[in-house]
ZAMITI-931125 format. One record per atom (N, C-alpha, C, O, CB): residue in three letters; y, x, z. Coordinates in steps of 0.05 Angstrom, whole numbers, padded with zeros to 5 digits, always signed. Glycine has a CB too. Layout:
ZAMITI-931125
AlaYXZ...
***
This chain:
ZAMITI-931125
Unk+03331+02361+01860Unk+03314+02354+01883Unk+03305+02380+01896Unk+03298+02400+01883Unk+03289+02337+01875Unk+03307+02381+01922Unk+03298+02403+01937Unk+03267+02416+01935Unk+03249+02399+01931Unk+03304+02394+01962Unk+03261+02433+01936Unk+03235+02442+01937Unk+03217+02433+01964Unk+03194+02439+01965Unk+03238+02470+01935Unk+03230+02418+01983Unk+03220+02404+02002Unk+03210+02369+01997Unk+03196+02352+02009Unk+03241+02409+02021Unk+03226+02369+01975Unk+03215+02335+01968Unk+03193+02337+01940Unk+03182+02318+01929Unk+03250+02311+01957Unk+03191+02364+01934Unk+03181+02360+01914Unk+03143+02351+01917Unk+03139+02356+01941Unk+03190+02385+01901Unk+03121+02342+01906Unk+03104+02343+01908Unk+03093+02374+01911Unk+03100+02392+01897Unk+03099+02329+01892Unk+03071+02376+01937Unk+03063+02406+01949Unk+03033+02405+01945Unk+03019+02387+01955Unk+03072+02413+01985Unk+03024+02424+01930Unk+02994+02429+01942Unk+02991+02456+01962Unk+03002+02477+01955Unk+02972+02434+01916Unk+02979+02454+01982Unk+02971+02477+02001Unk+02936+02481+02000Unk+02919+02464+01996Unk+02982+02467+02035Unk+02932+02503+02002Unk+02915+02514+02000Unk+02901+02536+02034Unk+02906+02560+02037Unk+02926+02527+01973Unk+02892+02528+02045Unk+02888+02542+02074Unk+02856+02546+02076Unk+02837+02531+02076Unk+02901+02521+02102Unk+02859+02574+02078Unk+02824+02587+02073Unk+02824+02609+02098Unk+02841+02625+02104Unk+02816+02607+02033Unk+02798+02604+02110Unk+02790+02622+02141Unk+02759+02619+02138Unk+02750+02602+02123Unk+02804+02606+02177Unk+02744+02635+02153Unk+02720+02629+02161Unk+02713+02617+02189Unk+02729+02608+02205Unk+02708+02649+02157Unk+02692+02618+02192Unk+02684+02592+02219Unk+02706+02596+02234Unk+02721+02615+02230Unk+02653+02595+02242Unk+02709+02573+02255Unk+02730+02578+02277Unk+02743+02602+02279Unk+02745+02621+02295Unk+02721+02575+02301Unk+02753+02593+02250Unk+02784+02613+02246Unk+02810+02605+02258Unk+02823+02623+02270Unk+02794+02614+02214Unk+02819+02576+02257Unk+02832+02561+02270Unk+02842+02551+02236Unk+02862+02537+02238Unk+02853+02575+02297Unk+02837+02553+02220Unk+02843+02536+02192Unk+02844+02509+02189Unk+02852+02499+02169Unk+02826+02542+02172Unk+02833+02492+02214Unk+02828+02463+02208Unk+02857+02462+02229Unk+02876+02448+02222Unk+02792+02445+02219Unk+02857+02477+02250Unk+02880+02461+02272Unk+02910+02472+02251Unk+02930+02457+02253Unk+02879+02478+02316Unk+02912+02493+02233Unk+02933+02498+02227Unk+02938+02471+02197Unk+02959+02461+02190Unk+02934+02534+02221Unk+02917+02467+02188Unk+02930+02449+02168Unk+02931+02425+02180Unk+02933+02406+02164Unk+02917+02447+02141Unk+02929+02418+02207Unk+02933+02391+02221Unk+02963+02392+02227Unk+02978+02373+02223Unk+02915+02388+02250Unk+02970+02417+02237Unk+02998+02420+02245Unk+03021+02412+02221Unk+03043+02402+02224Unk+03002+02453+02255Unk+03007+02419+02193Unk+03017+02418+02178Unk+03026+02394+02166Unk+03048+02387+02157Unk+03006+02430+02168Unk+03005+02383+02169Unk+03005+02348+02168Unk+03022+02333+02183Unk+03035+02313+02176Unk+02980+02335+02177Unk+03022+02348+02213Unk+03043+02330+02218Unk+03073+02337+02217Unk+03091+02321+02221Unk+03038+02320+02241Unk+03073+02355+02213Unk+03099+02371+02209Unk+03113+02359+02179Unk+03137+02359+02176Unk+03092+02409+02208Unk+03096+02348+02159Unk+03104+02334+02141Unk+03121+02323+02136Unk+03136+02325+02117Unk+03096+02324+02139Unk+03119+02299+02167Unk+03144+02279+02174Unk+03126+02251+02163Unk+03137+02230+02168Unk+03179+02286+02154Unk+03100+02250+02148Unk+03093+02242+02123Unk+03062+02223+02134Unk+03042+02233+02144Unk+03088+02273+02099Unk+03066+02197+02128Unk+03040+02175+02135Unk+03011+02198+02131Unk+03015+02213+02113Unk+03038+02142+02105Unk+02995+02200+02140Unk+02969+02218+02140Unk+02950+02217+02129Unk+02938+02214+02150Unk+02959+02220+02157Unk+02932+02216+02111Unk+02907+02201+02098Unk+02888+02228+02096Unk+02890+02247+02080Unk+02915+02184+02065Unk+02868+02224+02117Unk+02847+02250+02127Unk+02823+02250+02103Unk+02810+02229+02105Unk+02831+02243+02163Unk+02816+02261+02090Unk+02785+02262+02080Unk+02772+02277+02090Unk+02781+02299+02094Unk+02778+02268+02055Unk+02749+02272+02098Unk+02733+02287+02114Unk+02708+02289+02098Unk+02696+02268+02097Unk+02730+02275+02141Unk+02693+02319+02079Unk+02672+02317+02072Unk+02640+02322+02083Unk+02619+02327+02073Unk+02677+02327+02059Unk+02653+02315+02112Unk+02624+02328+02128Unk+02605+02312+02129Unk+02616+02291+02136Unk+02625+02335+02156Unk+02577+02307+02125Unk+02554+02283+02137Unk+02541+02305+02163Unk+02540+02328+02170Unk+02522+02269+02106Unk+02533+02280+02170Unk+02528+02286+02207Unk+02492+02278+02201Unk+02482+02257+02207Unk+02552+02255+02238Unk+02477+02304+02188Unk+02455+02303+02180Unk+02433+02314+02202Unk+02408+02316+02199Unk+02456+02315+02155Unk+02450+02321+02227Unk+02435+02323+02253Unk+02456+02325+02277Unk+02480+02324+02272Unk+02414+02350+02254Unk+02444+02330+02307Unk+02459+02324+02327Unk+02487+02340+02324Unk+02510+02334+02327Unk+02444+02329+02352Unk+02474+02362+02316Unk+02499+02384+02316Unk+02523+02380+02303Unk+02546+02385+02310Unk+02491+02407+02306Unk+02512+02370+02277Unk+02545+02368+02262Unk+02558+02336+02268Unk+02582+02332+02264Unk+02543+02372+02220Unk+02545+02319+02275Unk+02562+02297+02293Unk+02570+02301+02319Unk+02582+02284+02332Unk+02548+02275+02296Unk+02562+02329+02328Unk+02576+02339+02352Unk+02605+02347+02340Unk+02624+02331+02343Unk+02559+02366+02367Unk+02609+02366+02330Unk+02631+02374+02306Unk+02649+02358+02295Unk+02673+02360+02296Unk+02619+02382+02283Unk+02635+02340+02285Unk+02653+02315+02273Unk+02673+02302+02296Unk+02697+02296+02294Unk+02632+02290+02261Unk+02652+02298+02323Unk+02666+02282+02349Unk+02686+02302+02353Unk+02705+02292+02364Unk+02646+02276+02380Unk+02687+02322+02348Unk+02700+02339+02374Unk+02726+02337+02349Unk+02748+02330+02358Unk+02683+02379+02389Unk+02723+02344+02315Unk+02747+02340+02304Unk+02757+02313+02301Unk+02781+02310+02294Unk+02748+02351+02282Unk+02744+02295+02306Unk+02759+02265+02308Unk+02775+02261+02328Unk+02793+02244+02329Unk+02743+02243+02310Unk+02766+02284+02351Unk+02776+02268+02378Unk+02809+02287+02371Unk+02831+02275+02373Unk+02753+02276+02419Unk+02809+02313+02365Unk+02837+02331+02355Unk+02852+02320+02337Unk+02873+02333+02333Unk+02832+02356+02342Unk+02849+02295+02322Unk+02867+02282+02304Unk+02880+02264+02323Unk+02872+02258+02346Unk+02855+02267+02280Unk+02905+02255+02308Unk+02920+02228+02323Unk+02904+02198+02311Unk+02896+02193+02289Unk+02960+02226+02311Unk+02905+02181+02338Unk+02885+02163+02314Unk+02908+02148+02296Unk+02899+02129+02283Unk+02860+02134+02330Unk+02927+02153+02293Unk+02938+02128+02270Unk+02931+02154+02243Unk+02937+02144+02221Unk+02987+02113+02275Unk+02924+02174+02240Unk+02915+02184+02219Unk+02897+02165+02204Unk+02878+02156+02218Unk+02902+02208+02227Unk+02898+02152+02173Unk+02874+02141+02162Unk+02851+02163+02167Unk+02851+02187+02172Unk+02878+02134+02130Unk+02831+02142+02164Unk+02804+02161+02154Unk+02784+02166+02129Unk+02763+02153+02129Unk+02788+02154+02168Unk+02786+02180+02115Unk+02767+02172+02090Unk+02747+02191+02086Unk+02751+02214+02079Unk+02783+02170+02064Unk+02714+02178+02092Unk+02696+02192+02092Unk+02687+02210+02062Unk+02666+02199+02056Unk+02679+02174+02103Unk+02691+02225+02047Unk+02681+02225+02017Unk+02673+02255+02016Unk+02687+02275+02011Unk+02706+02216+01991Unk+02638+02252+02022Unk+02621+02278+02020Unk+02621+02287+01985Unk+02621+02309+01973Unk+02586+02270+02034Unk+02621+02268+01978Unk+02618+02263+01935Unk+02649+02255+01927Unk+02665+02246+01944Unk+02590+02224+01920Unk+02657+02260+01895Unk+02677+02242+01884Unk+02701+02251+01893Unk+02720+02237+01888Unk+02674+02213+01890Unk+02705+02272+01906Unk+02739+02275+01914Unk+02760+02281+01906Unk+02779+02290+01918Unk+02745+02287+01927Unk+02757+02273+01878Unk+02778+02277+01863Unk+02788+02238+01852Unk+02812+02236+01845Unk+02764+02301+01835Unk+02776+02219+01853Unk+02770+02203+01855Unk+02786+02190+01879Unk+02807+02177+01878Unk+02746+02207+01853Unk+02773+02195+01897Unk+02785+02184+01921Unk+02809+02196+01935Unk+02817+02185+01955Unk+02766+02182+01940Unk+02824+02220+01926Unk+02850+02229+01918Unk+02864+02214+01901Unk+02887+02213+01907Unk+02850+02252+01908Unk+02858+02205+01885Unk+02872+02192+01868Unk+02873+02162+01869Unk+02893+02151+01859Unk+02863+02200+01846Unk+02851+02147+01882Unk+02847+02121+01893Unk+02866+02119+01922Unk+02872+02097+01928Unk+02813+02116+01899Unk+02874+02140+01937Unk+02884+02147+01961Unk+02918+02138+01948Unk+02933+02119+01954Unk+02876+02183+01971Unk+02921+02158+01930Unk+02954+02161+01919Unk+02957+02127+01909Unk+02971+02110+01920Unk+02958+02190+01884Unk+02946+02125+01893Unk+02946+02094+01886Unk+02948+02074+01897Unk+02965+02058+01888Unk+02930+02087+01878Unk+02935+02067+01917Unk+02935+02050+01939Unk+02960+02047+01962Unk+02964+02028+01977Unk+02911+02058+01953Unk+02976+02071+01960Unk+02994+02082+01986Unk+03027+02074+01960Unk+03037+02090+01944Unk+02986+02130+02000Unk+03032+02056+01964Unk+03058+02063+01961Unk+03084+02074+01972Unk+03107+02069+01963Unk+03061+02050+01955Unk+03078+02085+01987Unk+03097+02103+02011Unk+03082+02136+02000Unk+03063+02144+01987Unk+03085+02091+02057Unk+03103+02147+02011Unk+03094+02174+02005Unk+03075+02182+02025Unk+03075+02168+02046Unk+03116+02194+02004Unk+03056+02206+02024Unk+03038+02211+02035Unk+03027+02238+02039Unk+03027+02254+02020Unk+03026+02198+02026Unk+03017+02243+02060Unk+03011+02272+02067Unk+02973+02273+02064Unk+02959+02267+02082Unk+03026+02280+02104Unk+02965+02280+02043Unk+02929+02284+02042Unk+02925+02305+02055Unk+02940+02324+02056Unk+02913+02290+02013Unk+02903+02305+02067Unk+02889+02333+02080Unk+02860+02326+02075Unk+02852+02302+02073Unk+02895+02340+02117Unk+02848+02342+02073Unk+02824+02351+02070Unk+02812+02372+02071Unk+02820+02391+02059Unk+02820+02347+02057Unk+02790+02372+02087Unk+02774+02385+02103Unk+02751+02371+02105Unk+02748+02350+02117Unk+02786+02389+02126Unk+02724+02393+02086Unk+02734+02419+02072Unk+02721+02416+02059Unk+02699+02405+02060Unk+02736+02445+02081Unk+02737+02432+02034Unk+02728+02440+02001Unk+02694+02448+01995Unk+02680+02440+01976Unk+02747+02470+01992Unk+02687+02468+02020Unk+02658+02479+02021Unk+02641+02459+02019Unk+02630+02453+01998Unk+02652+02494+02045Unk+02636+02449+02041Unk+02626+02419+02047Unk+02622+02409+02024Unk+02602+02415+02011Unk+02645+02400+02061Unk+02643+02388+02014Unk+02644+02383+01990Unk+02625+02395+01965Unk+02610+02382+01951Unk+02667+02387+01988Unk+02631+02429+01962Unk+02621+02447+01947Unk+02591+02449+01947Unk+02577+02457+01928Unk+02633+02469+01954Unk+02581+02442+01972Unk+02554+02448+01983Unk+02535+02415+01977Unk+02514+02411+01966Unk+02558+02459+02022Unk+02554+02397+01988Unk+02550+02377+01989Unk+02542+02363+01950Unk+02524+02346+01948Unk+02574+02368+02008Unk+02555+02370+01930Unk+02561+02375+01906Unk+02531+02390+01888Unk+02518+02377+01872Unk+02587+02392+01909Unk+02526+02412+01894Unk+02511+02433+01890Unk+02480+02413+01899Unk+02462+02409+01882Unk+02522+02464+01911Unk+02480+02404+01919Unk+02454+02399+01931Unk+02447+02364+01916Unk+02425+02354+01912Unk+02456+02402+01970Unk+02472+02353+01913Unk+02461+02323+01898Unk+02439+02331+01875Unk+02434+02349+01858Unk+02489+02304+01881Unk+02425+02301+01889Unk+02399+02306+01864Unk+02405+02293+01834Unk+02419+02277+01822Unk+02367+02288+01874Unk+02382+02313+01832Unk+02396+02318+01790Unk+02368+02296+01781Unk+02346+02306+01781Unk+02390+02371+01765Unk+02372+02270+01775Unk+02351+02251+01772Unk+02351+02249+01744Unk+02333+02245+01728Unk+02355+02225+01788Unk+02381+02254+01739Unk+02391+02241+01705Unk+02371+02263+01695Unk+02352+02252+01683Unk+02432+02243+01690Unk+02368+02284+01696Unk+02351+02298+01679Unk+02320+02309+01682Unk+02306+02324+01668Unk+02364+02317+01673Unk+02316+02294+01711Unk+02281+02297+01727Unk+02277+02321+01726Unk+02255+02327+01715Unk+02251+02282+01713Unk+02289+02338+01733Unk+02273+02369+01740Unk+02279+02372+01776Unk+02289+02353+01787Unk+02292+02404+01719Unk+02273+02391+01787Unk+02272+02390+01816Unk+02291+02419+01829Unk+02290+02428+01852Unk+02236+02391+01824Unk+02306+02428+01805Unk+02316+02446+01816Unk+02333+02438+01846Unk+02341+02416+01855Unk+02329+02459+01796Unk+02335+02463+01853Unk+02353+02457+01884Unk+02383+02450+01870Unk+02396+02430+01878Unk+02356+02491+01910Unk+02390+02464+01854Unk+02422+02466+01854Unk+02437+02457+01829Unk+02442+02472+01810Unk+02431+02496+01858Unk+02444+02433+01829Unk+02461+02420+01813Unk+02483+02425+01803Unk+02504+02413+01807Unk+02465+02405+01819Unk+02478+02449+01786Unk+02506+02456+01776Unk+02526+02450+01760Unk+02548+02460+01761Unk+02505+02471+01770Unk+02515+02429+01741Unk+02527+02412+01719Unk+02547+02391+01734Unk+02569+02383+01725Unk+02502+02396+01701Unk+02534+02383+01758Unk+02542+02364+01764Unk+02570+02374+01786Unk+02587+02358+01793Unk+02518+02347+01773Unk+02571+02395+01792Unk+02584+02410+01803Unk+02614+02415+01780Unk+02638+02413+01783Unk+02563+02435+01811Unk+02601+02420+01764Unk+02621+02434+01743Unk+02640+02416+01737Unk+02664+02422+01736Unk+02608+02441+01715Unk+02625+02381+01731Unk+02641+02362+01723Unk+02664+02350+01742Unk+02683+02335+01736Unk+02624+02342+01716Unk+02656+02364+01775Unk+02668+02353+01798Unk+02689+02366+01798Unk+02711+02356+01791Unk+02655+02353+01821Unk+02685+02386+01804Unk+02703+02413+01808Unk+02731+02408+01777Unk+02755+02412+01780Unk+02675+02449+01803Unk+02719+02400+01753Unk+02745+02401+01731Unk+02757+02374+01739Unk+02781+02376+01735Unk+02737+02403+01693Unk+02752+02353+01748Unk+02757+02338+01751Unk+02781+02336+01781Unk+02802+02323+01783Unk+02735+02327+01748Unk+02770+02353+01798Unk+02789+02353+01817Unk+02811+02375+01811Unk+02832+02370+01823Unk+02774+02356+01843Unk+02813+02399+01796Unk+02837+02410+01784Unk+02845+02401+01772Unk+02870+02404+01770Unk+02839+02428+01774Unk+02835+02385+01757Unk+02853+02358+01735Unk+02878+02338+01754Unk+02902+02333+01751Unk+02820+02327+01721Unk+02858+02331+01773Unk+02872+02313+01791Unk+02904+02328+01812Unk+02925+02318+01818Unk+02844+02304+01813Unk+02891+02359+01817Unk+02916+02375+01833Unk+02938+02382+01816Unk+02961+02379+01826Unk+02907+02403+01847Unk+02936+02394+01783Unk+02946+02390+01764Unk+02973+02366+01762Unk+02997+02368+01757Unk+02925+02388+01749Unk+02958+02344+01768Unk+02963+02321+01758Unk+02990+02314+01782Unk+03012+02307+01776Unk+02934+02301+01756Unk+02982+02317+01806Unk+02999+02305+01831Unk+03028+02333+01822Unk+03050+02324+01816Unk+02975+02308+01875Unk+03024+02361+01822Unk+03035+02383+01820Unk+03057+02364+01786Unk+03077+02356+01797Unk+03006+02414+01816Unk+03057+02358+01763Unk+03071+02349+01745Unk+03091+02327+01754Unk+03115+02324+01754Unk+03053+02340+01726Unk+03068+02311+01765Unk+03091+02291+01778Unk+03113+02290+01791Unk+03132+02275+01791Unk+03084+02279+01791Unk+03105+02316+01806Unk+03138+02315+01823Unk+03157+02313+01813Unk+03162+02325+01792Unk+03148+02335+01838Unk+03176+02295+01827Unk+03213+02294+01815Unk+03215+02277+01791Unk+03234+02277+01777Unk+03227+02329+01803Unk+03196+02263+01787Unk+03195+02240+01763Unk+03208+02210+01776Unk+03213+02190+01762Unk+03157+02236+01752Unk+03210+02211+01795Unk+03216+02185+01817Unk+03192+02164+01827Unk+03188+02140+01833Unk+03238+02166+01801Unk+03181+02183+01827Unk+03141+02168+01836Unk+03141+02179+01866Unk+03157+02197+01873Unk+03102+02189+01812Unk+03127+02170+01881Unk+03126+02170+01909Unk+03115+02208+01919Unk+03097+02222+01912Unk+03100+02141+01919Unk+03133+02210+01932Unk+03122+02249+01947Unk+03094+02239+01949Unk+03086+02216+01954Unk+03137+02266+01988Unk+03080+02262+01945Unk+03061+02267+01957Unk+03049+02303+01961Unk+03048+02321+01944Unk+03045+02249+01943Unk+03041+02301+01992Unk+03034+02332+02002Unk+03007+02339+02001Unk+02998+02328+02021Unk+03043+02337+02029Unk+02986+02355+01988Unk+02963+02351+01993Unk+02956+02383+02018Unk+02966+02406+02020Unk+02945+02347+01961Unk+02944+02373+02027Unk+02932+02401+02043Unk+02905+02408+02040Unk+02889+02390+02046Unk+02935+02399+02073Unk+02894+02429+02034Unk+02866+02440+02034Unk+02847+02461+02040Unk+02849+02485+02033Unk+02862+02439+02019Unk+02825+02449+02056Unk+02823+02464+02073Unk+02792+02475+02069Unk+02775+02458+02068Unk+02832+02452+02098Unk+02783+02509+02065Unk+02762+02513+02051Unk+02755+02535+02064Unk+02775+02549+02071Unk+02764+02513+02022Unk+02726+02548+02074Unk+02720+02576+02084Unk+02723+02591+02063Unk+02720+02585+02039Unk+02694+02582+02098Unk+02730+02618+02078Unk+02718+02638+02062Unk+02696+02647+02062Unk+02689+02657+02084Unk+02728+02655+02062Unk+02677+02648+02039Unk+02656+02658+02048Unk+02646+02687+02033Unk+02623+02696+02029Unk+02638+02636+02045Unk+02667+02697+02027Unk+02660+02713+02004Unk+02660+02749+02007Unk+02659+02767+01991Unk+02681+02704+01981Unk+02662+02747+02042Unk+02668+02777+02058Unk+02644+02788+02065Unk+02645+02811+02073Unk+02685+02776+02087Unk+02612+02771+02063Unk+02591+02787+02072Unk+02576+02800+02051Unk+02587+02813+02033Unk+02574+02771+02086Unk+02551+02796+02054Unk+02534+02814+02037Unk+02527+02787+02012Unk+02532+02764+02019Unk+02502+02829+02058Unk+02518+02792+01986Unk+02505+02783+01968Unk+02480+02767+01979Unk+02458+02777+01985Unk+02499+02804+01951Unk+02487+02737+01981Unk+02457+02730+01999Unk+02440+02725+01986Unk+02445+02722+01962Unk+02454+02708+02016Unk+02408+02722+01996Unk+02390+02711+01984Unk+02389+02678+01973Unk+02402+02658+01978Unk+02372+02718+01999Unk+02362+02687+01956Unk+02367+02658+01942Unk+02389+02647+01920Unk+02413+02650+01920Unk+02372+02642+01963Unk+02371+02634+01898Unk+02390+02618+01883Unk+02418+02600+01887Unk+02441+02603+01879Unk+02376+02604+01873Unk+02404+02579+01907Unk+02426+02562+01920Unk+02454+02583+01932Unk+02478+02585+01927Unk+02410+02545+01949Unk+02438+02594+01945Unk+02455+02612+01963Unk+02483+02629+01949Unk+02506+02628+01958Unk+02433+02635+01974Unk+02476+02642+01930Unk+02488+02658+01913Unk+02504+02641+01895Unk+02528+02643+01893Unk+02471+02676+01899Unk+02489+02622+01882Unk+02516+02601+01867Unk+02527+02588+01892Unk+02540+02571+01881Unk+02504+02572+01840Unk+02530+02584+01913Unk+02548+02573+01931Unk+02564+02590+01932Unk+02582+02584+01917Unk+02541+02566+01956Unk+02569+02624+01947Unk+02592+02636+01946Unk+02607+02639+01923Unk+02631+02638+01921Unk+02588+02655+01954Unk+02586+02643+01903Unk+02600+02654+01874Unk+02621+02629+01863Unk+02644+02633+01856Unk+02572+02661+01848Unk+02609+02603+01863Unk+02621+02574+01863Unk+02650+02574+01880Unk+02673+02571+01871Unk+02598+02552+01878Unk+02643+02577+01907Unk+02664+02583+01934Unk+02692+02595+01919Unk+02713+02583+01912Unk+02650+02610+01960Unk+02684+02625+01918Unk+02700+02634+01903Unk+02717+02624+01885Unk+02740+02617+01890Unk+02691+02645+01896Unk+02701+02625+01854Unk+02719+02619+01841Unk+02740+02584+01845Unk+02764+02583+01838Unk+02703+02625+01818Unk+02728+02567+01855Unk+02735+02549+01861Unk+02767+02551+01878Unk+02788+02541+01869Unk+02712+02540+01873Unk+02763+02568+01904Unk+02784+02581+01910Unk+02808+02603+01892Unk+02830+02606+01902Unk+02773+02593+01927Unk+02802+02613+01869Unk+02821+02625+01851Unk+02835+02601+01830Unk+02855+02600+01815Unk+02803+02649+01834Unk+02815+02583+01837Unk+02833+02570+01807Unk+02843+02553+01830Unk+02866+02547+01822Unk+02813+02551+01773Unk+02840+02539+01858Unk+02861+02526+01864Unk+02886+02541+01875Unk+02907+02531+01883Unk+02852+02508+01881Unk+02877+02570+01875Unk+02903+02581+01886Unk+02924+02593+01861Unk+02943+02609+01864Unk+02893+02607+01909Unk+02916+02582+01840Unk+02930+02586+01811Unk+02950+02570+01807Unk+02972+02576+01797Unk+02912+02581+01788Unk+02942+02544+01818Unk+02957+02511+01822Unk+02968+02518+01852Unk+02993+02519+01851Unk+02931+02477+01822Unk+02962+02521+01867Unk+02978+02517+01893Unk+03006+02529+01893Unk+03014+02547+01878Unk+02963+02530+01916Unk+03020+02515+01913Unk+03049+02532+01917Unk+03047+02547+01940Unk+03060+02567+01942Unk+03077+02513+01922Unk+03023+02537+01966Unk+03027+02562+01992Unk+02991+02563+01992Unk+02976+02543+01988Unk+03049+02549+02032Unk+02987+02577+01994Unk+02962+02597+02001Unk+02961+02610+02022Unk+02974+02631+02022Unk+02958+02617+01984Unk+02948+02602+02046Unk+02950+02626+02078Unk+02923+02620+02078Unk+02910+02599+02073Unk+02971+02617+02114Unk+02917+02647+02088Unk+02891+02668+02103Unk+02891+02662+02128Unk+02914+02665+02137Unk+02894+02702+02102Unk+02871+02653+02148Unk+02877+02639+02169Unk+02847+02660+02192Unk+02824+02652+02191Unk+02874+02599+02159Unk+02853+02676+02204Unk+02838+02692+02221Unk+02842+02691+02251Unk+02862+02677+02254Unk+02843+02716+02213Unk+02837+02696+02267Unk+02838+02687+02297Unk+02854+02669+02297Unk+02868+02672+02317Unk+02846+02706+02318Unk+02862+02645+02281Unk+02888+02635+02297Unk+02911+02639+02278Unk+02925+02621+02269Unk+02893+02651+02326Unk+02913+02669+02273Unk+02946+02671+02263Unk+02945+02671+02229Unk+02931+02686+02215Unk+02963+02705+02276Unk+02958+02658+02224Unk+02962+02656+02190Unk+02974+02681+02172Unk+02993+02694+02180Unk+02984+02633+02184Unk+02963+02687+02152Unk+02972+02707+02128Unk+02978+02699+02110Unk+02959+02687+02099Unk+02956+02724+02119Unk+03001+02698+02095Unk+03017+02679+02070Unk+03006+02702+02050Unk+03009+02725+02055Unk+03061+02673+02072Unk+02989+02692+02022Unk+02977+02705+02006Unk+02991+02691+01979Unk+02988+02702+01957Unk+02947+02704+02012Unk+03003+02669+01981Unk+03029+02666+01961Unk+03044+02633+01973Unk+03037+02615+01987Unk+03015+02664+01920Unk+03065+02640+01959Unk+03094+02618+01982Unk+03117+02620+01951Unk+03118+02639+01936Unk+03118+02646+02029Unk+03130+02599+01948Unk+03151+02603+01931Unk+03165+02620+01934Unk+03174+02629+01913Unk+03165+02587+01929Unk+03174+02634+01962Unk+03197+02656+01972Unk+03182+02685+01952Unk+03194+02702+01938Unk+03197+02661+02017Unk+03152+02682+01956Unk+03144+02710+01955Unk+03139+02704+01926Unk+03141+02723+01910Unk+03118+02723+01976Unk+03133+02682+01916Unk+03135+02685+01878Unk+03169+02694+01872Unk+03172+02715+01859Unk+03129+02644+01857Unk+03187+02684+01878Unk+03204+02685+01873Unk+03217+02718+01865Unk+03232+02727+01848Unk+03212+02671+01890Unk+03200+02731+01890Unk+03202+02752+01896Unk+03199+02777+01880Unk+03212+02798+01878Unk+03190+02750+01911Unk+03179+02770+01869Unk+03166+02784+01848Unk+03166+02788+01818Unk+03153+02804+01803Unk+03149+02779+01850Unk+03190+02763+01811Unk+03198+02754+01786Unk+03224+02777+01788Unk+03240+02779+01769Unk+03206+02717+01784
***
């Protein structure tokens, strides 16, 4: 089987309006491949349901939609399940998610800290379990599937203040090393133009 049919994870990391969301759209559709969007954003004031409108209106609408701020490893895998046709995932974005993750309240154990890290921990193994998991499958005769993912960088400024703050990049980070451990393409995404930071051609390369 070709390395084009095989099951793909992509990995696509930029900071703010880098152009990282429009390049893994292109990607999506360049697939050839039915679409199934996750979107981890909540629209917790005017501004980011401004955001949300303006990326809903840049999708095609026969794209599915699947809202999942929590659980996305879960609903990756409820996604694959459900689709018996092969399928192109995207998702956008990992941070979100990451942030969104970090800030759920920690009730099971009644303390008031800001930052839920346990609960973070369990998410995060759970969703490399899950990229792991799609990455084995390929070429077994189970349906393609392409995932795309899409995450800032946040890890180019200064050491910020605050607890929350600091386990978010530090989280960011590593979160980003271990999916780019599992991924097959990795691009750096800055004004617009893409930087390939690993591709099968350039593993190959190096062997």
């Amino acid at each position: 089987m070709s390395q084009e049919m095989l099951n793909k994870v992509q990995l696509i990391i930029g900071g703010a309006r880098s152009g990282k969301s429009a390049l893994a759209e292109r990607y999506a559709k360049l697939s050839n491949l039915p679409v199934i969007y996750i979107a981890t954003a909540q629209a917790f004031d005017s501004e980011m349901q401004q955001r949300i409108a303006q990326h809903q209106a840049d999708r095609p609408d026969h794209w599915l939609l699947i809202e999942s701020p929590l659980f996305l490893a879960k609903t990756i895998a409820s996604a694959i399940e459900n689709n018996q046709q092969d399928i192109c995932i995207l998702v956008d974005c990992l941070t979100l998610w990451l942030s969104n993750s970090l800030c759920k309240p920690n009730v099971e154990v009644g303390h008031t800290s800001e930052c839920n890290l346990d609960y973070w921990q369990q998410e995060k193994q759970q969703f490399l379990i899950q990229l792991e998991s799609i990455k084995q499958q390929a070429g077994n005769g189970q349906k393609r599937v392409e995932i795309i993912l899409v995450s800032n960088e946040v890890g180019h400024g200064i050491v910020p203040m605050g607890e929350l703050s600091r386990q978010f990049v530090d989280q960011a980070g590593w979160l980003h090393q271990a999916i780019a451990s599992i991924a097959d393409n990795v691009e750096f995404v800055m004004a617009g133009l893409p930087l390939t930071l690993k591709s099968p051609e350039a593993t190959k390369d190096k062997l």
